[in-house]
ROLO-958707 format. One record per residue (C-alpha): x, z, y. Coordinates in steps of 0.05 Angstrom, whole numbers, padded with zeros to 5 digits. Layout:
ATOM:X:Z:Y
...
END
This chain:
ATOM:-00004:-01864:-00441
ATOM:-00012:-01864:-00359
ATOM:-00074:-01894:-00357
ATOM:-00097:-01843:-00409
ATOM:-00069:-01781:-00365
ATOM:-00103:-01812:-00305
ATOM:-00165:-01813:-00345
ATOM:-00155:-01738:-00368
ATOM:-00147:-01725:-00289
ATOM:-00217:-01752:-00282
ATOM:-00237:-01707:-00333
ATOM:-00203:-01646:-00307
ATOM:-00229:-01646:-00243
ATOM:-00298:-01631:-00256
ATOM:-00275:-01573:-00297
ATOM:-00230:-01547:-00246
ATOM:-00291:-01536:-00209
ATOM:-00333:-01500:-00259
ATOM:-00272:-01434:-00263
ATOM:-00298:-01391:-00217
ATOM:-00246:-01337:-00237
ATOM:-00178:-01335:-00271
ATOM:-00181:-01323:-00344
ATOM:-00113:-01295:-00334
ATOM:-00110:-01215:-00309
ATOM:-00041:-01185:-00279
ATOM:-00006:-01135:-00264
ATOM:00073:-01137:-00241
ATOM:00127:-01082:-00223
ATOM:00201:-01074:-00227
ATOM:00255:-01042:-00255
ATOM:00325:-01028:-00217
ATOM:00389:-01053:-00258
ATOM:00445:-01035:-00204
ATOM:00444:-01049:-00129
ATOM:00428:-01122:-00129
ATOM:00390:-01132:-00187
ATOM:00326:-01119:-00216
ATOM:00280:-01145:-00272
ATOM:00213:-01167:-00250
ATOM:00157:-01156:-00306
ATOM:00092:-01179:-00308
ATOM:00042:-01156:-00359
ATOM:-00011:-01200:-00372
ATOM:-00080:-01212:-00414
ATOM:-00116:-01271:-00424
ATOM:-00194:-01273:-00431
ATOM:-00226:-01280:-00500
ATOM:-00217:-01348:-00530
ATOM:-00171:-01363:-00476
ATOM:-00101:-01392:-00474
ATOM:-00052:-01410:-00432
ATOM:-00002:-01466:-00429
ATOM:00077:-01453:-00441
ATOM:00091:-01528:-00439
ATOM:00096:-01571:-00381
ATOM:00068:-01642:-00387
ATOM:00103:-01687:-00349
ATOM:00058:-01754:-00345
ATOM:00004:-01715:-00313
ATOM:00048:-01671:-00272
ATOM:00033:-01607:-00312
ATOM:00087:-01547:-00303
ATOM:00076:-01494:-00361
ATOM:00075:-01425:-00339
ATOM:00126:-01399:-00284
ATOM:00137:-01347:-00226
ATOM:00159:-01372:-00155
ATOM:00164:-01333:-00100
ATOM:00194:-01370:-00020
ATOM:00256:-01320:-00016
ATOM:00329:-01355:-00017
ATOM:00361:-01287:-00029
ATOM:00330:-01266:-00099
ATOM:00351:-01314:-00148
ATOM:00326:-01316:-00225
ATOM:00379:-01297:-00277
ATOM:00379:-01335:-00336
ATOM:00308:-01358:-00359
ATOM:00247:-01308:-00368
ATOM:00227:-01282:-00433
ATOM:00155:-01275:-00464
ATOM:00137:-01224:-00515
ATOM:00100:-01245:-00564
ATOM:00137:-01309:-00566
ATOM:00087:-01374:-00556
ATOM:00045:-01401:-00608
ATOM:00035:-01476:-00628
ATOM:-00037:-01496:-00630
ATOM:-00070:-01565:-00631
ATOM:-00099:-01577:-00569
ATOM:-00163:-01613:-00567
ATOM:-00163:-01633:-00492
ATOM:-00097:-01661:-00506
ATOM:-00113:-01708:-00568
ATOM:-00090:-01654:-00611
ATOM:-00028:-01654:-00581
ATOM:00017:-01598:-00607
ATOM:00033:-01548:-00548
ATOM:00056:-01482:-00541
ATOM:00010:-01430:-00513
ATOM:00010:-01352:-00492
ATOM:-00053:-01318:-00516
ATOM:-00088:-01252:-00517
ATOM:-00042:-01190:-00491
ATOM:00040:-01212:-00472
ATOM:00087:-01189:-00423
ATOM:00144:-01237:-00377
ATOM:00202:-01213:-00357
ATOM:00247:-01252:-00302
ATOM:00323:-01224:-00281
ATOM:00336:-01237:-00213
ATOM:00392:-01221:-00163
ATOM:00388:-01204:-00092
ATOM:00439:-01226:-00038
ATOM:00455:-01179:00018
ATOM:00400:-01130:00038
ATOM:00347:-01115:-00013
ATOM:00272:-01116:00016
ATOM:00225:-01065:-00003
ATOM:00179:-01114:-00036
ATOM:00175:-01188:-00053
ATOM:00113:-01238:-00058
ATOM:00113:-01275:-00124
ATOM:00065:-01322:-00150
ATOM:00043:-01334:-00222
ATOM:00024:-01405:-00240
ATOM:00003:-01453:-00294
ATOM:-00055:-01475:-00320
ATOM:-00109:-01444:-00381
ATOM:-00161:-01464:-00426
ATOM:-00207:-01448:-00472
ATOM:-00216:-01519:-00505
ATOM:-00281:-01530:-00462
ATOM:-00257:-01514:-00383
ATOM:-00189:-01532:-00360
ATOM:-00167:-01483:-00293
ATOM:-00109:-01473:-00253
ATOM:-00073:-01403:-00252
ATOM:-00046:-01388:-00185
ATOM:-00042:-01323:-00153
ATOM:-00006:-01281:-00114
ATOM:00009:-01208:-00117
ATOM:00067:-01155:-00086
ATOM:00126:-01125:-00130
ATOM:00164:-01068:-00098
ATOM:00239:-01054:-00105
ATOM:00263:-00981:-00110
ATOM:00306:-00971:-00056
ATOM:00287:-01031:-00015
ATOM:00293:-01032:00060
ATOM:00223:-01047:00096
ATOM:00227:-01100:00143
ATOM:00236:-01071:00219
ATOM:00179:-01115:00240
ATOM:00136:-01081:00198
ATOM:00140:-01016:00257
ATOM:00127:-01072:00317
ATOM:00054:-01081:00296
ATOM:00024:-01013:00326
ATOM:00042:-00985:00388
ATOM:00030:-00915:00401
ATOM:00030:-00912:00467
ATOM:-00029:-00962:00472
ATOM:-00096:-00921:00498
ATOM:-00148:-00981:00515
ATOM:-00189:-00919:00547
ATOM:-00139:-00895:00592
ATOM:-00092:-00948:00630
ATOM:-00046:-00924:00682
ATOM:-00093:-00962:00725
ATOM:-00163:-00983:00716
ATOM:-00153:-01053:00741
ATOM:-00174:-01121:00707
ATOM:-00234:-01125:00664
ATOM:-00220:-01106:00582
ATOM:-00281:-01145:00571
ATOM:-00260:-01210:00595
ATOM:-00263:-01265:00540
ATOM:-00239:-01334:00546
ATOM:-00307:-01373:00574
ATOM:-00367:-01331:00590
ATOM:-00429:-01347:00544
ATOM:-00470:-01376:00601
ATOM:-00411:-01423:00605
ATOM:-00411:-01446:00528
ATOM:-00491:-01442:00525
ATOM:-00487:-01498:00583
ATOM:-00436:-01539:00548
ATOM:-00476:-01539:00486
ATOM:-00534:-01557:00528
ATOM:-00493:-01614:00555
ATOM:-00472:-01632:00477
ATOM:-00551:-01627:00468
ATOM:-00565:-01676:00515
ATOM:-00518:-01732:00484
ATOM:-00547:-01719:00429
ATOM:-00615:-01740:00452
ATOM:-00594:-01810:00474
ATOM:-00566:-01826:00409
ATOM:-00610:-01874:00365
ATOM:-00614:-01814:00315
ATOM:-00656:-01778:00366
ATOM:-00687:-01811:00418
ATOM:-00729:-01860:00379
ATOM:-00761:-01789:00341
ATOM:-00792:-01766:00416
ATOM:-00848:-01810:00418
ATOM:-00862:-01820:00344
ATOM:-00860:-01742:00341
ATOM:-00899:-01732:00405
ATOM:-00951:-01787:00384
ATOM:-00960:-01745:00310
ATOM:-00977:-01680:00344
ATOM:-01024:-01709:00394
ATOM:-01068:-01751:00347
ATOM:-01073:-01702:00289
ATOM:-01093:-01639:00343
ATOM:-01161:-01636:00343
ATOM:-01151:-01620:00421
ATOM:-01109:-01613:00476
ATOM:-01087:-01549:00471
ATOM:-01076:-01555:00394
ATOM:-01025:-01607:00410
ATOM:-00988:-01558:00467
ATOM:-00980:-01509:00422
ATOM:-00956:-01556:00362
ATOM:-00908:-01591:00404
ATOM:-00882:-01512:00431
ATOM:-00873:-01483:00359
ATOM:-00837:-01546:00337
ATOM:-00786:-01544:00396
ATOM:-00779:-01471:00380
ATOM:-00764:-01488:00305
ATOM:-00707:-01539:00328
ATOM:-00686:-01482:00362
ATOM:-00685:-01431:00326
ATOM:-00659:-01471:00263
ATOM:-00588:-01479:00301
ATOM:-00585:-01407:00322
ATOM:-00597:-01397:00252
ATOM:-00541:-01433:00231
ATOM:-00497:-01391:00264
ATOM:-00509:-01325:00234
ATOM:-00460:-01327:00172
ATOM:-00404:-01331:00229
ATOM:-00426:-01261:00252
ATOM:-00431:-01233:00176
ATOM:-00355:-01264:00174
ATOM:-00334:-01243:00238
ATOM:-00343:-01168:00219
ATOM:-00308:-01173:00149
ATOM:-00255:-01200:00188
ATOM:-00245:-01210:00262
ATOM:-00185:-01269:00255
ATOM:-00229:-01316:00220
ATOM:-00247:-01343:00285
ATOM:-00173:-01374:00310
ATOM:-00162:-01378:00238
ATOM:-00222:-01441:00244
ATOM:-00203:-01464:00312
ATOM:-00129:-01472:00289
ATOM:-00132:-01492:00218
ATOM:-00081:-01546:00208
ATOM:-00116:-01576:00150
ATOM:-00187:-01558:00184
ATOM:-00164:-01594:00243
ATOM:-00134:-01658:00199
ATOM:-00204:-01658:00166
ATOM:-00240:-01665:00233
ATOM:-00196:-01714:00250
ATOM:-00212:-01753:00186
ATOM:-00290:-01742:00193
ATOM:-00279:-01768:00271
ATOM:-00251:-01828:00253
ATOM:-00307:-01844:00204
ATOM:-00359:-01828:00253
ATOM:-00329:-01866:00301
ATOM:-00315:-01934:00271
ATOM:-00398:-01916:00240
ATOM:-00418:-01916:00323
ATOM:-00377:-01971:00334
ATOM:-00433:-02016:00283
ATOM:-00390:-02026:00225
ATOM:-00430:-01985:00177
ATOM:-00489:-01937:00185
ATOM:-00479:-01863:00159
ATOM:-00541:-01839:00116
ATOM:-00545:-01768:00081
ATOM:-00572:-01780:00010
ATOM:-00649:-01794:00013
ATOM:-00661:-01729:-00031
ATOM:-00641:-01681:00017
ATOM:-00690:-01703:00080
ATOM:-00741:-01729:00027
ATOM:-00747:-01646:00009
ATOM:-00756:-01621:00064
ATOM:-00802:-01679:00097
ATOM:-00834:-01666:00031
ATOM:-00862:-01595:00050
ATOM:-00873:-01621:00121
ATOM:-00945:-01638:00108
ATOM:-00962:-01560:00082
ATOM:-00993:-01505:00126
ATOM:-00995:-01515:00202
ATOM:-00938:-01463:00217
ATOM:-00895:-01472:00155
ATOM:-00910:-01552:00158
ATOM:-00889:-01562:00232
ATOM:-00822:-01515:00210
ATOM:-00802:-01579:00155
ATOM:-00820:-01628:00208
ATOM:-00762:-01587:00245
ATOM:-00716:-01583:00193
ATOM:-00730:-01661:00178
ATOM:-00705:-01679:00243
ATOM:-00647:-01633:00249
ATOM:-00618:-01668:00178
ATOM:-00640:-01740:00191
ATOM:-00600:-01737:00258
ATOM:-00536:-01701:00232
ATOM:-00513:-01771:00227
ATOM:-00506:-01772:00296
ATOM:-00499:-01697:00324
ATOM:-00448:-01676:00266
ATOM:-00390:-01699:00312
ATOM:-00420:-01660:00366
ATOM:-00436:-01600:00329
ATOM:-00366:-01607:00291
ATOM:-00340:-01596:00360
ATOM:-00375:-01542:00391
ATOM:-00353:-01511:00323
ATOM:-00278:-01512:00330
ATOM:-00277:-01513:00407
ATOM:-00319:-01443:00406
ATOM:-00293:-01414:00337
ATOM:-00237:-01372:00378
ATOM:-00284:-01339:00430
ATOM:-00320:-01305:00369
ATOM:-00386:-01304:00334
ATOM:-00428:-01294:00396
ATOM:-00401:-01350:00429
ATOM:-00415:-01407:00372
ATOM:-00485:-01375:00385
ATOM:-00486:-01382:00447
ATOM:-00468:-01450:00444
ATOM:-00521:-01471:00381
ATOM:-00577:-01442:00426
ATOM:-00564:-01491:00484
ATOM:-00552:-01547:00436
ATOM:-00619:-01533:00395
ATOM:-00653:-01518:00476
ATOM:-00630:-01585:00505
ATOM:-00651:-01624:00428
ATOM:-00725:-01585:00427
ATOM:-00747:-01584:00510
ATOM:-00770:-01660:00502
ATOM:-00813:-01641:00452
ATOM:-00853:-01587:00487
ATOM:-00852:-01621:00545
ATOM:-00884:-01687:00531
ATOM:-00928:-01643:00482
ATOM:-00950:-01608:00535
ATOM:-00955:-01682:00581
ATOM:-00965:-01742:00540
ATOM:-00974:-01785:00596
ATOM:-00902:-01773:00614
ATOM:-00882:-01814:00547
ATOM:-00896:-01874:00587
ATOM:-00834:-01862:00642
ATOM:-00795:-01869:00577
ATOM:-00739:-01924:00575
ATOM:-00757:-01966:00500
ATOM:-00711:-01969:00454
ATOM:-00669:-02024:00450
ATOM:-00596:-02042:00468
ATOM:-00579:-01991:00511
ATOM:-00583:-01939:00456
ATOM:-00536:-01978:00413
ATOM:-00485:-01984:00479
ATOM:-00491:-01919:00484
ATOM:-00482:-01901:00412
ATOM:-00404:-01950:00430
ATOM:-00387:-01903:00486
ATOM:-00386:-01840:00442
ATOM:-00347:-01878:00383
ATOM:-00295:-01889:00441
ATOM:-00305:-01814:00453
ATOM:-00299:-01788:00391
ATOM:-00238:-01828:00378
ATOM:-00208:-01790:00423
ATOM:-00229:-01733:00415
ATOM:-00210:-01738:00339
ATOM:-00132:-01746:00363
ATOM:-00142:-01675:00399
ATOM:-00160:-01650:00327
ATOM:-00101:-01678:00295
ATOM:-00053:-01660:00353
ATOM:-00077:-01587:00345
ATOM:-00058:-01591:00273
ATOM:00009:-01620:00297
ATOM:00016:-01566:00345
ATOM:00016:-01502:00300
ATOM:00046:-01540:00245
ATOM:00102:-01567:00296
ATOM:00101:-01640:00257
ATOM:00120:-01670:00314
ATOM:00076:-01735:00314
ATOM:00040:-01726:00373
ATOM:00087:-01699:00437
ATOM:00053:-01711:00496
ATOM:00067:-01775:00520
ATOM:00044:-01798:00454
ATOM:-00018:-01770:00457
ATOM:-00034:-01792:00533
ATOM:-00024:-01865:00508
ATOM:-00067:-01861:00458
ATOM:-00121:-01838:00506
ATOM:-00093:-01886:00551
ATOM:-00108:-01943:00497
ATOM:-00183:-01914:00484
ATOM:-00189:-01919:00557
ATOM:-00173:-01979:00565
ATOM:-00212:-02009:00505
ATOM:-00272:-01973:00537
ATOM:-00275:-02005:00592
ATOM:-00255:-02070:00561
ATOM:-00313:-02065:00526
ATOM:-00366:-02042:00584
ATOM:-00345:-02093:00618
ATOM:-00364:-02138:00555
ATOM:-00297:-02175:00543
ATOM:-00292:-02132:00474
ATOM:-00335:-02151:00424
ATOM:-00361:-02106:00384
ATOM:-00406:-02113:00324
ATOM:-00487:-02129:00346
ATOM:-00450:-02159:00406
ATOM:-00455:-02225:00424
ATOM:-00431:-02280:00478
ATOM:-00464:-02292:00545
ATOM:-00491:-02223:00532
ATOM:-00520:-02198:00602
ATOM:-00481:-02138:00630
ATOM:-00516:-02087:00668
ATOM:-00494:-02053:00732
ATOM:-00490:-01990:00700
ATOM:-00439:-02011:00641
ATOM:-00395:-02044:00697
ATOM:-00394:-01982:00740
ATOM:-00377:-01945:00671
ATOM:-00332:-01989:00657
ATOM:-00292:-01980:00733
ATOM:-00291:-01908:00719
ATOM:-00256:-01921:00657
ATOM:-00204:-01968:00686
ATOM:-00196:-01910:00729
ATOM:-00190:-01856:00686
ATOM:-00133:-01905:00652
ATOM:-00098:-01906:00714
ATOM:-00101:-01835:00725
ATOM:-00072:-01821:00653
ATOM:-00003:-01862:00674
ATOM:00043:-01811:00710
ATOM:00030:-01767:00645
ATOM:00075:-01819:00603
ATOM:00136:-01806:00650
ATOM:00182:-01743:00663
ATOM:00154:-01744:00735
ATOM:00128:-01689:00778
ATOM:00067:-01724:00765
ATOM:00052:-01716:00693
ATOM:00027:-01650:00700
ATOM:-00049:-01674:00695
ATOM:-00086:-01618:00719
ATOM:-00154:-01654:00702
ATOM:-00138:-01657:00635
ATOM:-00105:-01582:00626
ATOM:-00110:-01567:00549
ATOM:-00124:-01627:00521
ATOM:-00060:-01658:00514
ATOM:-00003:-01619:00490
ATOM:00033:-01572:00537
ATOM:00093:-01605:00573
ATOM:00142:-01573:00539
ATOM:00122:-01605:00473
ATOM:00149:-01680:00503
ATOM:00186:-01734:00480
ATOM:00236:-01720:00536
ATOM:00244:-01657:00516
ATOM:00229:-01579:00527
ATOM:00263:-01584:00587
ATOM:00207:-01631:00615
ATOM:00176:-01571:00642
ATOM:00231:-01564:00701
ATOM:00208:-01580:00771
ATOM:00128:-01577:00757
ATOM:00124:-01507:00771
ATOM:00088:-01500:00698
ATOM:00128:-01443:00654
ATOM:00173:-01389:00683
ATOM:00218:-01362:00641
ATOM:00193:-01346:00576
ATOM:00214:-01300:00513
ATOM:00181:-01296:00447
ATOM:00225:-01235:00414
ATOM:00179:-01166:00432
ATOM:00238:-01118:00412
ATOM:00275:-01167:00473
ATOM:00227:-01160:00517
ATOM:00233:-01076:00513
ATOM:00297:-01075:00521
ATOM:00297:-01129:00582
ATOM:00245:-01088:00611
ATOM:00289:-01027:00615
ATOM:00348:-01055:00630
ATOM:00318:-01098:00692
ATOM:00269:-01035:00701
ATOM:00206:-01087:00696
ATOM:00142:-01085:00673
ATOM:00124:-01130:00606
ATOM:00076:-01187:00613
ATOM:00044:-01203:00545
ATOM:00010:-01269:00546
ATOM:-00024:-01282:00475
ATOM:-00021:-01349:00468
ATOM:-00038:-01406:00414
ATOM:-00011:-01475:00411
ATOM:-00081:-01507:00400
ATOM:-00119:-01461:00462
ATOM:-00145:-01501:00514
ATOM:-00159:-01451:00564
ATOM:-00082:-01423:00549
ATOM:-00063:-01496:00578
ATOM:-00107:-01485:00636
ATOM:-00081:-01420:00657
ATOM:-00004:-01450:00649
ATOM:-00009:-01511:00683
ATOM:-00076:-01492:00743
ATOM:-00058:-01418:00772
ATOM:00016:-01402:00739
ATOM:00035:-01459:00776
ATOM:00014:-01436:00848
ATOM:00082:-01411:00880
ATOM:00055:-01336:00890
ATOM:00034:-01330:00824
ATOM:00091:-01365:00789
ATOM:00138:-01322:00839
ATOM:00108:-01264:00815
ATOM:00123:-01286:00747
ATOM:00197:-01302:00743
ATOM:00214:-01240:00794
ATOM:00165:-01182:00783
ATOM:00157:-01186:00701
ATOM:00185:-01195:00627
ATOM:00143:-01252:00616
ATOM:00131:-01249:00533
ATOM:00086:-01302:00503
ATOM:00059:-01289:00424
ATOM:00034:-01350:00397
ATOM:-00021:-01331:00345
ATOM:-00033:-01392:00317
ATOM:00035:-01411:00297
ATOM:00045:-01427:00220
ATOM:00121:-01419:00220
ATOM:00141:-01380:00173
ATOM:00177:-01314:00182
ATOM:00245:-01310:00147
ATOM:00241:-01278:00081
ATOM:00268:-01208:00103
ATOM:00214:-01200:00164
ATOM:00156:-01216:00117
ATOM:00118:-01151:00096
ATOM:00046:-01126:00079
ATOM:00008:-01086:00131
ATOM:-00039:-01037:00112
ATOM:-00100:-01027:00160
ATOM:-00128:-00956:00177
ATOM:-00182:-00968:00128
ATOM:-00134:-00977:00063
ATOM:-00135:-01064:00073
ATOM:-00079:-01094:00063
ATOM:-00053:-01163:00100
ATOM:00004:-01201:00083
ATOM:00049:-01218:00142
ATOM:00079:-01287:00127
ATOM:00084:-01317:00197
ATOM:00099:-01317:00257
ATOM:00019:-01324:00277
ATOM:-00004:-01269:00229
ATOM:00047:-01221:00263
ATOM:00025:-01231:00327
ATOM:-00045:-01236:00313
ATOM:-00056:-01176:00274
ATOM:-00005:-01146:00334
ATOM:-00048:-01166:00383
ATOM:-00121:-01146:00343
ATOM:-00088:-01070:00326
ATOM:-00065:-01059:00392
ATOM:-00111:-01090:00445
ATOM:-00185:-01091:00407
ATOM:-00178:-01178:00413
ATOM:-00171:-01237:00378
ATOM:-00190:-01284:00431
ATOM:-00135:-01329:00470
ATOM:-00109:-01317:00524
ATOM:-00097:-01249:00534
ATOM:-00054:-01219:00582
ATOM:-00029:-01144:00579
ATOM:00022:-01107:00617
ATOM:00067:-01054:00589
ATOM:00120:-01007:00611
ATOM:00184:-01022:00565
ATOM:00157:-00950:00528
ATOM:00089:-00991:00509
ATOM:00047:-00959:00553
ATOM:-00014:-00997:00573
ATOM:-00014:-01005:00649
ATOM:-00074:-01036:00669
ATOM:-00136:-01069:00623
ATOM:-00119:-01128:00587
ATOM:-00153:-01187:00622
ATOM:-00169:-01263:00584
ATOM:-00184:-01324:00614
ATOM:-00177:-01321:00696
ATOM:-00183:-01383:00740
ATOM:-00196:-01349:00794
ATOM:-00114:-01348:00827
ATOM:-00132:-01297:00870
ATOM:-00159:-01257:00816
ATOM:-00106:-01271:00773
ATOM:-00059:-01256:00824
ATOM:-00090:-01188:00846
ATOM:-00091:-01163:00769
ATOM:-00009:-01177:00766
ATOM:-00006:-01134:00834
ATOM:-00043:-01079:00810
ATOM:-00001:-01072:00748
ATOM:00066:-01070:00789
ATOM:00035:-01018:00822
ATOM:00011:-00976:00760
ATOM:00089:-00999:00735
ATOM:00124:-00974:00796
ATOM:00076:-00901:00803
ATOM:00090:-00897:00727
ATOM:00164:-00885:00735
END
């Protein structure tokens, strides 16, 4: 019987795919019974021909239909009641098995009973499973049921300030348009990812083949200039293209940007495709996409001149996403936060630095001949970035751990991992690591052993961030491992590095701090998994002035957006929007978030605002600022807009 509900599981799946909507249509309210208890009813109706199941099936894991809801306080009363009772049919997906099923129109009723206060509404969720002897798809939804005289959470009031006027600060200080890394900044880094690219044995090889095709097919020189222009411009433009649906997303809804870059399971799945591409580089296994998909498009590449050249693009942008996937994965989840424009940004320079060799030689054949041939330095190449993007993969998964507050990776953890790729680098340039296509008495070049040095020296550098010393505060590194307060020794491994005044994370607090100290509020929107947050904590709040100004001058508040804790029960609540949406507010990072998008116009990290303890907006909000001086000058000006405010 297991084997055979493992093979049903095999069957399922597929099917599970084909629902593309619920056969099973809602609707759920409630009735009052005294002053802790209510009856919760759902009315329901099933599509034509549709039914769903009553039973649970316990060797494949198969509940029958229920209602759940992540409340401690409302508990069920007795068992719910269906009306029309089941019927027994005999299943065919199930051998025939006899099973009880709900069909057509029927209504469930649940008793519950509240202890202590009563909210003003409740998330439940209706699950199970349906079929209509051909497709087999899971019910699970979601919807609100309100309580008649249910209190509404006070959190629900924190989320718009109406004292907030973006146009008119107390002082026009700071910069509102300040984002997190300008888009000069991220084009150049995706030039940079570009470039990498290039040297990998996906790409580099294609330049003189490519070059070579467009010269000996023009029928002159100028044929073969213009060829080798439009096809650079195609490589181009195809990655800018690529970009576009983030901008159609970004205006539906502005959050879906952290919401990538912070993604716990996005984040785990990076990790995962990391470590695959990795172990690929490293020569254990080649990665190939499925022949069909580049045969199509190289297919096409021998029509019209224009439209021909454009396939011959699109060829080599899929044959080497073998090799630029990892790359492009991370210019993906290290821009996602800035916004649409910035992954843009960043797509142009990578498609500028992947098309400019092919224009250029193009346009000077002879310069072909300065190439280096292929051979063995690609492949060592192709080893340093599997070393890379193992590390690189263990930022992924420590972001998931960071949000999700797992715990695997504190810091220290996390610098000796690095610490270990480090070391194995160099191990390796220096050849006593043998990897595979390596082999003994294999001649070492000057430039793998000077690689190699600067590996044994970023090892050594890494050290002090294993102990509890002054010294583990590695400035190089700000961002990339976890902040120090998330340590093995501790949250009090923060003390004596100058790195986090004192912090609160309650905004009701804060207000009343602020007026009882008579200090203005210093919101810093944070995230667990923002780089640049790191930077600005451990680079200028750690200068004495600035950190001075920090633990004397201000109610220092930090919202983390990005954290998935939960909110208890009684502060969870739906907020409706200006324009009639709705969001539910389950966690601690969709308060702040939406708190910090309603008030302040932003969803990028970090943001820093100052308030009066009425919530009135002192200066301009300000994001990412280096600069110390700058920094320190916008924190002045507010305690001057503060103090001719009172």
């Amino acid at each position: 019987m297991k084997q055979k509900a493992i093979l049903l599981l095999f069957f399922l799946l597929p099917l599970f795919c084909i629902a593309q909507e619920s056969p099973l249509h809602w609707e759920v309210n409630s009735t009052k019974n005294n002053s802790s208890s209510y009856t919760i009813i759902i009315k329901a109706t099933l599509d034509r021909q549709w039914h769903v199941y009553a039973d649970s099936i316990a060797e494949i894991e198969m509940e029958g239909l229920h209602i759940t809801w992540d409340d401690d306080k409302v508990q069920k009363n007795g068992k719910f009641t269906v009306d029309p009772q089941a019927a027994i049919i005999k299943d065919p997906v199930f051998d025939n098995r006899e099973l009880h099923v709900y069909t057509g129109n029927f209504t469930l009723t649940q008793k519950i009973n509240i202890t202590g206060e009563v909210p003003a509404a409740l998330k439940i969720k209706l699950q199970g499973f349906a079929s209509n002897n051909e497709a087999f798809t899971p019910v699970d939804e979601a919807k609100t049921v309100h309580f008649e005289g249910g209190i509404t959470p006070v959190a629900a009031s924190q989320i718009r300030l109406q004292r907030v006027d973006l146009k008119n600060p107390v002082s026009p200080c700071g910069d509102e348009t300040q984002s997190g890394q300008g888009l000069l900044t991220i084009f150049f880094l995706g030039f940079i990812g570009g470039i990498i690219a290039l040297l990998t044995p996906c790409v580099f090889p294609m330049i003189p083949v490519t070059v070579s095709f467009f010269t000996n097919r023009a029928s002159h020189k100028k044929q073969a200039i213009r060829n080798g222009i439009i096809y650079g411009f195609f490589i181009f433009l195809i990655y800018v293209l690529a970009s576009i649906p983030f901008h159609i997303i970004g205006n539906v809804q502005p959050e879906i940007f952290n919401n990538i870059s912070t993604n716990a399971w996005l984040n785990v799945f990076f990790f995962a495709v990391f470590i695959f591409f990795a172990i690929s580089f490293f020569g254990y296994f080649e990665i190939t996409l499925p022949a069909g998909i580049a045969g199509k498009a190289d297919a096409k590449s021998s029509l019209g001149s224009i439209s021909g050249i454009f396939f011959m693009a699109l060829t080599l942008v899929i044959v080497s996403f073998s090799c630029t996937g990892v790359i492009l994965g991370t210019l993906l989840v290290g821009t996602a936060s800035e916004g649409a424009w910035s992954l843009t940004s960043g797509m142009a320079g990578f498609g500028t630095a992947l098309a400019l060799p092919f224009a250029l030689f193009a346009m000077f054949p002879n310069w072909l001949k300065s190439l280096p041939k292929s051979g063995g330095w690609l492949d060592t190449v192709k080893k340093i970035l599997a070393f890379v993007e193992l590390a690189l993969a263990f930022k992924f998964l420590s972001n998931a751990d960071l949000v999700e507050h797992w715990g695997l990776l504190k810091r220290e953890v996390f610098i000796g991992i690095w610490l270990l790729i480090a070391i194995g680098l160099g191990c390796y340039l220096f050849g006593w690591l043998k990897l595979p296509h390596d082999y003994k008495g294999q001649k070492i070049p000057v430039t793998r052993k000077v690689l190699g040095v600067l590996s044994f020296i970023f090892a050594v550098y890494l050290v002090p961030g294993l102990t509890a010393s002054p010294y583990a505060n590695l400035k190089l590194l700000s961002g990339f491992p976890p902040p120090l307060s998330y340590s093995v020794y501790g949250e009090s491994n923060v003390q004596g590095k100058g790195v986090e005044p004192h912090v609160i994370n309650d905004f009701e607090k804060a207000m009343q701090l602020s007026a009882a100290q008579n200090k203005p509020i210093l919101i810093d929107f944070t995230g667990w998994a923002c780089v640049n947050c790191r930077k600005m904590e451990e680079q200028v709040w750690t200068d004495p002035e600035i950190s001075s100004l920090l633990n004397e001058k201000f109610i220092l508040l930090s919202l983390y957006v990005d954290d998935r804790k939960k909110l208890p029960p009684a502060e969870r609540f739906t907020y409706t929007f200006a324009d009639g949406k709705e969001k539910d507010i389950e966690t601690i990072g969709d308060k702040w978030a939406t708190f910090q998008t309603e008030n302040f116009g932003k969803s990028t990290q970090p943001l820093y605002v100052i308030l009066n303890h009425e919530g009135k907006l002192l200066t301009n909000p300000v994001g990412y600022t280096p600069d110390v001086k700058k920094y320190g000058d916008w924190l002045k000006c507010g305690l001057k807009a503060y103090a001719a405010n009172q």
